[in-house]
N, C-alpha and C positions, 0 to 999 in steps of 0.2 A: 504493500500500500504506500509505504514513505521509504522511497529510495535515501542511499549515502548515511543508510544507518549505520551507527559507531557505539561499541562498546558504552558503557557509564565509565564517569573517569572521577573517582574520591578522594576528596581533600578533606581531611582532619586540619583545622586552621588552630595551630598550637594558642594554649592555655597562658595566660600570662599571669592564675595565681593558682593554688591548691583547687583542685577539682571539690564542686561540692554539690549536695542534692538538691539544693536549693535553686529554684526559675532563675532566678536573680542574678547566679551565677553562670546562666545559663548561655548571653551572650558573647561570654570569652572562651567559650567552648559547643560556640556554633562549626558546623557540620558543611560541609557544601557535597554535592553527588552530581556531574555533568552529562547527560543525558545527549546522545545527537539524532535520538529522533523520539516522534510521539506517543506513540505504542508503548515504549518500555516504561510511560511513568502516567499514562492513562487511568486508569484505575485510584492510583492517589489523587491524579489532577482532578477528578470528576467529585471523588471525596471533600477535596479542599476547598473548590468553588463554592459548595456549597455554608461553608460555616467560614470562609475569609471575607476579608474586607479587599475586592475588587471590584471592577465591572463588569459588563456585558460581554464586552472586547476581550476580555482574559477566558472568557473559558473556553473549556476545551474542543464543543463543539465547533465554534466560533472561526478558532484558531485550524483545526482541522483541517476542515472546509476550508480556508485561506488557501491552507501547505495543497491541499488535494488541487485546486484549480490556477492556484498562481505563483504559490512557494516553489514548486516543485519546476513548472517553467521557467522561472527567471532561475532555478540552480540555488535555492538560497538551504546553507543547511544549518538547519536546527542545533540550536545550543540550550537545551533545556535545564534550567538552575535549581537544583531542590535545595532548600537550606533548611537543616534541624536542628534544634534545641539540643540541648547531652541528654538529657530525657529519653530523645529520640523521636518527639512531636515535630510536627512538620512548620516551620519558619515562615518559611515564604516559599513562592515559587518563581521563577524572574523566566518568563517567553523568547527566549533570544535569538537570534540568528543572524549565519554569517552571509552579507550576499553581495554577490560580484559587483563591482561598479569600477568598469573600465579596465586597469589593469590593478585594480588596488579592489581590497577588500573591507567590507564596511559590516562593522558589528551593530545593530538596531534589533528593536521587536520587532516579534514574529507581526504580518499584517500591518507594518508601520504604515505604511503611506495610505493605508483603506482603514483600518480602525480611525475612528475620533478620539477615543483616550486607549492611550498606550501606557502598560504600568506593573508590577508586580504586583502577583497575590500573597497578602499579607495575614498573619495570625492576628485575630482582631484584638491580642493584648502583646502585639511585638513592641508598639512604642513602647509598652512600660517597661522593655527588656535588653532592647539594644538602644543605645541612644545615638545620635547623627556620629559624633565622632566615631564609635565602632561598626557604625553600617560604613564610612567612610572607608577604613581599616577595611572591610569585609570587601566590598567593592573592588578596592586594589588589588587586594589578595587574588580575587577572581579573576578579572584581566590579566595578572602575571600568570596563571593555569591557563586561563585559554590558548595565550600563545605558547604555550609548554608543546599542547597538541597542535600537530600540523592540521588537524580537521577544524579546529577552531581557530586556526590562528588568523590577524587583523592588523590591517594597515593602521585604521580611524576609526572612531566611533562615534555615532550618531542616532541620540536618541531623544523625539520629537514630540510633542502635544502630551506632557505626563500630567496629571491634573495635579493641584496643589496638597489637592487630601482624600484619602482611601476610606470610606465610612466616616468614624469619628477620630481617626488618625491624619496624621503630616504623610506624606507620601515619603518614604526613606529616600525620592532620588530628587527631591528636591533637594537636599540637603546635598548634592554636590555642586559642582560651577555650572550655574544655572544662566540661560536667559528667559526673558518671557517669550512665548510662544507669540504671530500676529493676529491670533485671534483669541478670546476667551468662551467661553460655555456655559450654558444658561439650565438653571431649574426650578422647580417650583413644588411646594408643596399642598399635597391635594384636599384634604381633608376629608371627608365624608358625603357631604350633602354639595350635589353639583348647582344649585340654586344658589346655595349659599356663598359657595366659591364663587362664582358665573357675575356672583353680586360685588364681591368684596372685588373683582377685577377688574372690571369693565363699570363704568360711569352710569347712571341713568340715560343722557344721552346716546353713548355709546349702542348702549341697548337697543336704544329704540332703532337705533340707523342698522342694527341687526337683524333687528323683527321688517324694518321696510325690506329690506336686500331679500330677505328670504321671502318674503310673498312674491315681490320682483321675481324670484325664482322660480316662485310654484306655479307663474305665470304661463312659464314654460312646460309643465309636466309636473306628479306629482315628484317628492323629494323622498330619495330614498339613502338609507347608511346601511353598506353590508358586507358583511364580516366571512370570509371566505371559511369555510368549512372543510371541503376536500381540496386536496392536492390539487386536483384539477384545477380546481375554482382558481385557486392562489395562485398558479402557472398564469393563466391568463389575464387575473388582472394585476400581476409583476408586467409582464409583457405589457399592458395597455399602459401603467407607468414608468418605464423603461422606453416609450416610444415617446410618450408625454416629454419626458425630461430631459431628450435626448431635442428634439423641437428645440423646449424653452433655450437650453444651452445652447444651440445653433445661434439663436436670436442675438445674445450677448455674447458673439464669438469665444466662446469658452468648448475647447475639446470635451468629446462626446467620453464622455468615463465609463462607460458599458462597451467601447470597442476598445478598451485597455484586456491587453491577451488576461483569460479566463474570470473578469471581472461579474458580467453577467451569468457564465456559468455557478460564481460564487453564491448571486442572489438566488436564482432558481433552485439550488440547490437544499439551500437554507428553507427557502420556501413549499419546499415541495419534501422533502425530505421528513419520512417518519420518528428518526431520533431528537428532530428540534420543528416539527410543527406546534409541539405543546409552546413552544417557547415564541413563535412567529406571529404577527399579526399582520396577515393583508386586509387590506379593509379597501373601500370606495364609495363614494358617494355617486348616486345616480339619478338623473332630473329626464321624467316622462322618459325611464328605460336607459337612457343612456350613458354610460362612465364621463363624469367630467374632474374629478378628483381621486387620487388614489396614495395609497400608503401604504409601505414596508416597517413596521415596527417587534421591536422585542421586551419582551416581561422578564425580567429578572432580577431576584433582589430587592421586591416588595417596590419598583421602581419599572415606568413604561420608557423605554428609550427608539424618542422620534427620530428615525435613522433617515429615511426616504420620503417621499411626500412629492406628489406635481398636481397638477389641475389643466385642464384644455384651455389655452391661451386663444383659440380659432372658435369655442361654442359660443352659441347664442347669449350665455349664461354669465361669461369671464368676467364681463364688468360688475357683477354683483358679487363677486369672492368667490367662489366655490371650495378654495383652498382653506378661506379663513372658516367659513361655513364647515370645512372637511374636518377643521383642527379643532373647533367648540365641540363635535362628535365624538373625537379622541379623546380629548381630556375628560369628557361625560361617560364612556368608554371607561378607562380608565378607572376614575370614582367608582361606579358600578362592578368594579371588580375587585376592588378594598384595594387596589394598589395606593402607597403612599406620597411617590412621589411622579414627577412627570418631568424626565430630562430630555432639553433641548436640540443635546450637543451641540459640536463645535460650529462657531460661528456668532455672530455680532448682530445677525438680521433685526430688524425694527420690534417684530412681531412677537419676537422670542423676549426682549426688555419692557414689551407692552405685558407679558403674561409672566415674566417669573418675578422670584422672587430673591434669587440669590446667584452672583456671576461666581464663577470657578476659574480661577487661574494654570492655563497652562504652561508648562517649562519646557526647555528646549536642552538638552547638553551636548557637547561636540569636543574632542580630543583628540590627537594624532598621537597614534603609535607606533608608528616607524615614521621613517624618511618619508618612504610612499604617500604614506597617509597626509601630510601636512600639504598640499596643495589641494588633497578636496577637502580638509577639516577648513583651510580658511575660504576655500567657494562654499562650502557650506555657512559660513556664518556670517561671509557677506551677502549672500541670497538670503538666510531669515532676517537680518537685520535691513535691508533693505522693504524685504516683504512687508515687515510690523511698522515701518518709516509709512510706508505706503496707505495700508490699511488703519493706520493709528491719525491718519492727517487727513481730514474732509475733502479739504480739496484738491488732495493727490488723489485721492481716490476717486471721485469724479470724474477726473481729469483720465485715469486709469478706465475705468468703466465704460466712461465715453467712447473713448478711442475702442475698446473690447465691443461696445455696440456697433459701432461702424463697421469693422473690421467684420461684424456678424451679418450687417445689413449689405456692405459688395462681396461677402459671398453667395448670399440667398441671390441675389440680383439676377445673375444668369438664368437661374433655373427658372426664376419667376419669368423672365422674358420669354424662355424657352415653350 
């Protein structure tokens, strides 16, 4: 199943006092076991997901399904990090992998450039046990073992969008040399009663410009939200969202991210697939029969995370929201399902600071570790820092976006004359 499997490779990370039974002690006789592919530490990973402080993006289905339809083509090989307590409890688990870039080799998470948060799964009582200088310590220790093994070994290292905190902990990798990532992350919490919430968010005005838009709508046909059931269902309306968003992106000259080699395979997979349908939600919204909004989302961790989402920009309908109409459904969704919270992910969008409640900082880290490596460590860090320059300044961004619509409007041009 996961080619360029390699042996576990274990490191005892020596004691710097008297060995004792005590948790507390437990830091300075943390464990590390390096792992080069998925299978051999599956069964723990599926264990831990459940009772760590991670996200959606860390577990193992997730992560899988990556290795299966896009890991595995770009050549990227797995460096999986199991870290235990002297106990023998399980620490953390750190996703990692080694993957080519150009003649130099680049150490990042497993799915880095398609997850939204990238991060280790963490025991939800490690802060109280290791503290940043000996994850520090810990860290190091594990870069000098990687390049031990020529399977693991790395020019640079590049690791992208970690959120600032893991549950009710710090994320252990913010505590290294960090930048900010150019975008932040958005959430919100649900409560119970979608009235209540629906109230406490949105204005009395707001409201009512909700209630006009939607009759506006029913104009059309009556208004329907529906939650795919079988496999089937969810193929097809991925596909009718996938064609959606694949439009809007044209529009604003931004590449099509479903013709990225096995990107779409990744989604359909997810969606159609009986080990993580429990966990998927397609949904659509449909006005007199027809799909004019649609969504990819997953439940995990007492928490909805809105991964995908489009709307028909060409229907009768567009000018009345369909999308924003799709997203009071999700969040109502949501509520109805005792979920707590409702994450945005990555991104700045309006709509996501009109509805949540609390912004998440992501971090950035980047180091060279050989020769090699120090010509793409500093174009890596002049590309994010230019990106966050960009997206952090109104009117670079504009100025960006514009030029991105143009560039989108003489391409369509031809065809449309055609």
């Amino acid at each position: 199943m996961f080619r360029n499997a390699a042996p576990a490779t274990d490191v005892a990370l020596p004691a710097c006092a008297a060995l004792s039974a005590s948790r507390r002690d437990a830091p300075r006789d943390l464990s590390l076991r390096i792992h080069g592919d998925l299978i051999a530490v599956e069964a723990e990973w599926r264990g831990f997901e459940q009772v760590a402080d991670c996200t959606v993006f860390q577990t193992f289905d997730w992560l899988a399904a990556w290795h299966r339809h896009i890991g595995l083509r770009a050549k990227v090989q797995p460096a999986i990090v199991v870290g235990r307590f002297a106990g023998g409890d399980t620490a953390f688990i750190l996703p990692l992998g080694i993957a080519p870039h150009g003649l130099a080799r680049r150490l990042c998470w497993l799915g880095q450039e398609l997850c939204d948060y990238n991060a280790p799964l963490i025991a939800r009582d490690f802060s109280e046990y290791v503290t940043a200088e000996r994850f520090r310590d810990v860290w190091r220790e594990l870069c000098r073992r990687l390049q031990q093994d020529p399977l693991f070994r790395h020019d640079w290292v590049e690791l992208e969008k970690m959120p600032h905190t893991l549950g009710a902990q710090c994320n252990p990798f913010a505590n290294l040399d960090v930048s900010l990532n150019a975008s932040g992350a958005h959430v919100t919490q649900l409560g119970a009663d979608w009235e209540k919430f629906y109230s406490a968010k949105r204005s009395s005005a707001t409201r009512r410009r909700d209630r006009a838009k939607r009759r506006h709508t029913e104009e059309h046909g009556e208004i329907g939200f529906v939650t795919t059931e079988q496999a089937a269902d969810a193929r097809r309306t991925l596909e009718i969202l996938m064609q959606q968003k694949t439009r809007a992106l044209a529009r604003r000259g931004i590449a099509d991210m479903f013709a990225r080699r096995g990107w779409r395979e990744f989604f359909l997979d997810l969606a159609t697939n009986p080990k993580t349908r429990p966990l998927v939600h397609v949904s659509s919204v449909h006005v007199g029969g027809n799909p004019v909004a649609a969504n990819f989302g997953i439940m995990f961790g007492g928490c909805y995370y809105h991964v995908l989402a489009s709307y028909c920009e060409e229907s009768a309908v567009a000018h009345f929201g369909p999308g924003a109409l799709h997203l009071r459904e999700l969040l109502k969704y949501a509520i109805g399902r005792g979920l707590q919270r409702f994450d945005f992910t990555i991104g700045d969008e309006r709509y996501k600071l009109e509805w949540s409640d609390s912004s998440l900082k992501l971090y950035d880290h980047a180091a060279a570790a050989t020769w090699r490596g120090w010509p793409a460590r500093c174009a890596s860090a002049v590309r994010r820092r230019l990106k966050r320059v960009i997206k952090q300044t109104p009117w670079m961004w504009k100025v960006v976006s514009g030029a991105r619509n143009a560039r989108g409007a003489f391409a369509r041009a031809p065809n449309s004359q055609g």
